[in-house]
N, C-alpha and C positions, 0 to 999 in steps of 0.2 A: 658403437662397434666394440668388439669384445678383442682384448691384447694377449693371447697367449705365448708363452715363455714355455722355452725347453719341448714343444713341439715334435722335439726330431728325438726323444726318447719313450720310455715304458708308457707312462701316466699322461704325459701333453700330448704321444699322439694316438691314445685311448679318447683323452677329452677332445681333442677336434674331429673324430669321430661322430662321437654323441652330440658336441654341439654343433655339428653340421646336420644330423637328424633334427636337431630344434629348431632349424633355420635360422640361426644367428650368423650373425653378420662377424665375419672372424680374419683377425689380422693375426700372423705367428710369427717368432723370429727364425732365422736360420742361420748356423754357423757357415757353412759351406753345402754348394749344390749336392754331394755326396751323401751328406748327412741326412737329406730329403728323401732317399731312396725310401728310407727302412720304413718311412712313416708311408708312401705312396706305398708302398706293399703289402702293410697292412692294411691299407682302405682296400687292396686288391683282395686280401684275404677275408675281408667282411664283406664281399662281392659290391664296396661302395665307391669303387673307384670315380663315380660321376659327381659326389658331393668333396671328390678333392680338391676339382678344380677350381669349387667357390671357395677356397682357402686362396684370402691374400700375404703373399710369401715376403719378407721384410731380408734382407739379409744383415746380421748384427750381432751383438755379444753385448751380454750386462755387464759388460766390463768397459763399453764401449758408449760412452756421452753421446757423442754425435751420433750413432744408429740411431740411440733408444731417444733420443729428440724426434727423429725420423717417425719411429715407431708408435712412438705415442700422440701423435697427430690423431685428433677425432674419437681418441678411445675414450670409454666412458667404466669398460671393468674390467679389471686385470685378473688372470690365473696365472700366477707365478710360481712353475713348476719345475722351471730350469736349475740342476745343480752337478756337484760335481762330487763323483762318488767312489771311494777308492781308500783302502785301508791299509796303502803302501806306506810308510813313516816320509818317504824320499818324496813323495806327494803334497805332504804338510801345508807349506806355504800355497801352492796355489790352490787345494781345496779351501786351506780357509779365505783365500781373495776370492777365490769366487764366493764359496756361499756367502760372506757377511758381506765383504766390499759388494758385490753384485745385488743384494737384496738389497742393499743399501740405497743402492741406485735406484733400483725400483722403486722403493718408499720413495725417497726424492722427487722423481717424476709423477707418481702417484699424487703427492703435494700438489706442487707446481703445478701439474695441469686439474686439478677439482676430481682428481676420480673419483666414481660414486663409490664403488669397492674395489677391496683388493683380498685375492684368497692365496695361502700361501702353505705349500706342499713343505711340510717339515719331516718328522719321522720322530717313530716310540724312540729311539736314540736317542732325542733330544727333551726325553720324561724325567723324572726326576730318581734319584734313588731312595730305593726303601728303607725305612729304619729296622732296628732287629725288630721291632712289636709290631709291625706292619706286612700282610704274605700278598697285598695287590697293587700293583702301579696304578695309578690315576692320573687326570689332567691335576690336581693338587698334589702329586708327590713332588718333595722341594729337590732341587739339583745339590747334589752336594760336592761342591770343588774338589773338597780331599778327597773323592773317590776317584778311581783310574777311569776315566772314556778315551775311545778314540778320538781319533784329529779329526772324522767326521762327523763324530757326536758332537763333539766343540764347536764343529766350526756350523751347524744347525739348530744350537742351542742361538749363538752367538746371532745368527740371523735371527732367529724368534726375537731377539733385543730390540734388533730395528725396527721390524714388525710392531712390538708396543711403543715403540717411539712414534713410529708412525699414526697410531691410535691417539697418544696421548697432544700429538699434534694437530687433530681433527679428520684422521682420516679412517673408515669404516672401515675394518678388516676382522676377517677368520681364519681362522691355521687348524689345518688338517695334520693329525702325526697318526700315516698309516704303519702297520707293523711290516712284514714282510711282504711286498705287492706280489704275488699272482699272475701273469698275466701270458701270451703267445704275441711270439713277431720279432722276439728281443733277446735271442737265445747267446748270443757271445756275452753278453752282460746281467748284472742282476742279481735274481733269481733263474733266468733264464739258463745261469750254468747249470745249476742243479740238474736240471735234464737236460743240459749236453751230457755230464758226466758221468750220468746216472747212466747214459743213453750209450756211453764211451765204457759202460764197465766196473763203476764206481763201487771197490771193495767195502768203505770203511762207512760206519758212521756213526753218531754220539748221540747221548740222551740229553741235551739240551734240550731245552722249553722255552719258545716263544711266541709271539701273535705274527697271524698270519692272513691276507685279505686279498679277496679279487680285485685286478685294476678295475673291473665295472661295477662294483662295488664303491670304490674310491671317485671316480669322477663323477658316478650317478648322487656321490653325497655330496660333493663340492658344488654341482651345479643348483644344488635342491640349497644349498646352506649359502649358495651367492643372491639366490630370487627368495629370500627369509628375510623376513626384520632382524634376524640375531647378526650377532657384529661381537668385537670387543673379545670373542671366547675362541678357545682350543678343545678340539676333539679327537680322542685318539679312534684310530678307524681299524679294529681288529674283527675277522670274523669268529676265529676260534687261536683257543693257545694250545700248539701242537708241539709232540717233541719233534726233535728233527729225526729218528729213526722210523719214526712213525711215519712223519711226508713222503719220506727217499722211498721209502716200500708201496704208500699210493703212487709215486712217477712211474717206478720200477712195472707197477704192474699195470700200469695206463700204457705204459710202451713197447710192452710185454715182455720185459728182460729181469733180468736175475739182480734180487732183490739185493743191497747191501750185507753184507755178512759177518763182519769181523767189526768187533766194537773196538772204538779209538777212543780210549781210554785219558782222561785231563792232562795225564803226565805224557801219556804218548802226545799228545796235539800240542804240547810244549815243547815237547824236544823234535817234534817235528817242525816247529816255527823256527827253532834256534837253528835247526839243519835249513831252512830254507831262509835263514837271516845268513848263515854262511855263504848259502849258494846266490844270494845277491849282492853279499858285500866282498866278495874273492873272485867271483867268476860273472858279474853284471846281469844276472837273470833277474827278471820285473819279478817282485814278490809274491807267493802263492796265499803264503798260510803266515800274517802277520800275528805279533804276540795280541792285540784285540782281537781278530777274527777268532783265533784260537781260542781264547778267553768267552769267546759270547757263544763259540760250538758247544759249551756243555755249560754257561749258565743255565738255568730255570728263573724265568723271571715271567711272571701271570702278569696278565694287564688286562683292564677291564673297559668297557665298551659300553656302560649302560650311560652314560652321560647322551653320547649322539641317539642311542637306540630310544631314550626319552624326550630328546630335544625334537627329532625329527617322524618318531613312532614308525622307523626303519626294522626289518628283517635281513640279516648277513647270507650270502649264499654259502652254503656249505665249500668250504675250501678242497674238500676230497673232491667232492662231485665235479665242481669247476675243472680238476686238474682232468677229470675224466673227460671231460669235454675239447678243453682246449689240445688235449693231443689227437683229436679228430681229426680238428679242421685242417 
């Protein structure tokens, strides 16, 4: 039986999906009955609402021993794709419990019970940074401490840790770090804002440069890279490195509204985090526009893709096209 984690998000319930079309035998966890909706909705929106049912539904937290005791009864490969994603500072502490304490626990159980694998949803955040004489991210670019990340870059690097402990432990694992997922059904969250906001009117936007990938892109590689002899190794899953003024104008025009207009400039997206660091810390507003988000709207950072595209002799779906599609359905 196959254990999937994070289920009731973008990527886990893209992959129970697909791996209900493979007829795998699929146990998931779930935080609360609510949180199931999103995921039963999307099987409604791939008209597969009959292979929902063969999903056995687990209710638990990786933060939670006694569930995932529960949970891990009879599994034999885990997709641990469960995390917590949020580039609020006030956040800090429990994104990094969750992603490292929580992976932790996975690895753990992973141990304990002889899984034969385990694959584990990271992110190009958790790639290394480049030196001045180097212009491409790779799975070999080193992390370098003294450089500024988020608290969710930390706290995903920080689980990759476990992840090779786990390896180094005896137990077979691969880690997936997709760049920006892609995907429909998950629109309050994500990427899925992007086309709310885009969808809402959205003036402003920056010549950032980063990788960008479909979620059926991303589970169709995890499952191909769980039924592999490879183990031990990290793949970054990018289809194309896009700037971000460039994506906003394919949404804009997939949904047929008016394209972003007005360039937001390094220094505006600065003083616009300090205005919205004001408007969290005097008036209690959840954060919009933290000093990293800011920061990554107009890095340019290339990341390359030929490691998986070699390992697995994979083809990327074009990310425009996708977008074109997914605002059909």
């Amino acid at each position: 039986m196959v254990l999937v984690t994070g289920g009731t998000g973008l990527v886990g319930a893209h992959l129970l999906i697909f791996l209900s079309e493979k007829g795998e035998n699929i146990r998931a966890i779930y935080r609360n009955s609510d949180s199931t909706q999103k995921t039963k909705a999307l099987f409604s929106l791939y008209k597969k609402e009959a292979l929902y049912d063969s999903i056995e539904w687990i209710q638990g937290d990786i933060l939670d021993i006694p569930a995932l005791e529960n949970a891990f009864e009879e599994i034999t490969e885990v997709y641990h794709c469960a995390a917590m994603i949020s580039f609020d500072p006030k956040d800090e502490e429990l994104v990094r419990k969750t992603n490292i304490e929580g992976t932790a626990n996975i690895v753990n159980f992973c141990l304990a019970k002889n899984i034969k694998k385990l694959c584990y949803v990271s992110s190009i955040a958790a790639l290394g940074d480049l030196p001045e004489h180097e212009s491409i991210i790779t799975e070999e670019t080193e992390w370098n401490p003294e450089k500024p990340h988020s608290d969710y870059a930390i706290s995903k690097y920080g689980a990759e840790m476990e992840i090779w402990r786990g390896l180094q432990e005896g137990l077979e694992v691969v880690i997936v770090n997709p760049g920006v997922i892609i995907g429909p059904g998950f629109w309050e969250q994500g990427s899925g804002e992007l086309f709310k906001r885009v969808k809402n009117g959205l003036s402003f936007y920056t010549k950032g440069l980063t990788g960008f990938v479909s979620v059926n892109d991303v589970v169709a590689i995890m499952h191909q890279l769980m039924k592999s002899s490879i183990h031990g190794e990290r793949f970054t899953l990018i289809s194309q490195n896009i700037v971000f003024q460039d994506l906003l104008n394919t949404i804009a025009d997939a949904l047929k509204v008016k394209r972003p207009s007005h360039h937001a400039t390094p220094f505006m997206m600065t003083v616009l985090s300090k205005m919205d660091w004001v408007a969290s810390n005097v008036f209690g507003q959840k954060r919009q526009l933290s000093i990293a988000t800011a920061r990554s709207s107009y890095t340019t950072d290339l990341y390359s893709n030929e490691k998986i595209k070699n390992a697995l002799n994979i083809t990327f779906q074009d990310v425009h096209q996708y977008i074109k599609e997914i605002t059909n359905l």
